[in-house]
C-alpha positions as CSV (number, residue, x, y, z in Angstrom):
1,X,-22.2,104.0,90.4
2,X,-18.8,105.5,91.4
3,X,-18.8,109.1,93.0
4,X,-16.6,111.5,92.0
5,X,-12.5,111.5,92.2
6,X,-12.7,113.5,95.4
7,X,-15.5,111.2,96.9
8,X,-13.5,108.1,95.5
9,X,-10.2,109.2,97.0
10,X,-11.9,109.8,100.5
11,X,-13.5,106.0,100.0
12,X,-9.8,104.7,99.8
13,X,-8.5,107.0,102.4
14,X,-10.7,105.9,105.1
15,X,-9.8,102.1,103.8
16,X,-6.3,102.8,104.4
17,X,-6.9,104.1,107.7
18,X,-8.6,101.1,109.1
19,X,-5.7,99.0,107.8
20,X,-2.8,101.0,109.1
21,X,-5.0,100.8,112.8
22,X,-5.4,96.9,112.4
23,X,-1.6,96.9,111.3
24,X,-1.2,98.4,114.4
25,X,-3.4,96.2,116.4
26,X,-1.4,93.3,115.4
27,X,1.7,94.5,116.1
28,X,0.8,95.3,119.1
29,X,-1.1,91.7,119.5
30,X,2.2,90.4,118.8
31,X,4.3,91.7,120.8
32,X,2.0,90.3,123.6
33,X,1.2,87.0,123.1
34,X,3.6,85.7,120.2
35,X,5.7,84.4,123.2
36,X,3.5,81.7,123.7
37,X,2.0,80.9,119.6
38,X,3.6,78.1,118.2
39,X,5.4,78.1,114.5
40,X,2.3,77.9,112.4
41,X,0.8,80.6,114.4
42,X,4.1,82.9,113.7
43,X,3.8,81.9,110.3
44,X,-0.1,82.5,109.9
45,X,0.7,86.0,111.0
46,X,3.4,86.4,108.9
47,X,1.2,86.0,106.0
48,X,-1.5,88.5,107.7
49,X,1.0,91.2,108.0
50,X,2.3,90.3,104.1
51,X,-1.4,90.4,102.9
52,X,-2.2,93.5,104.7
53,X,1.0,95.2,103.6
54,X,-0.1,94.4,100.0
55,X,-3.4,96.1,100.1
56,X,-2.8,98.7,101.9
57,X,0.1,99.2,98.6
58,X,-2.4,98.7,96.3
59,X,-4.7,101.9,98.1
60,X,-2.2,103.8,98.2
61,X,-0.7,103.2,94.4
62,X,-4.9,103.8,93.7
63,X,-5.1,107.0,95.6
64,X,-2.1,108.2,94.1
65,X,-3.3,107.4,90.4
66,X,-6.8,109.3,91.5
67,X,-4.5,112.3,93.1
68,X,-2.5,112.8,89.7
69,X,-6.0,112.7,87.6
70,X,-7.0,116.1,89.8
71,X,-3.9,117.4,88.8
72,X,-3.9,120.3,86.1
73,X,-2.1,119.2,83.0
């Protein structure tokens, strides 16, 4: 059973925080070793970054709908 907004909003905040650090962990993973990954390796972590860029969207567009439903009419 969900908690309530406050509890829900924390829940998605904390979610978007451990994608923004393993966004950052694979830029940084990148710029070290994509010297030496061949083309489908590029392209596998292309799709990584374009799947992780999508959800962390998607929290954020959810976070924002639960922010606007604490809002006073």
């Amino acid at each position: 059973m969900p908690g309530t907004i406050q509890e829900e909003i924390k829940r998605i905040e904390r979610q978007i925080e451990i994608y923004e650090a393993f966004d950052l962990a694979e830029k940084a993973r990148f710029n070290r070793e994509s010297f030496l990954w061949t083309a489908e390796d590029r392209i596998e972590w292309q799709e990584l970054q374009a799947d992780n860029a999508l959800m962390l969207r998607k929290l954020r567009e959810e976070r924002n709908a639960l922010l606007e439903q604490l809002r006073p009419p």
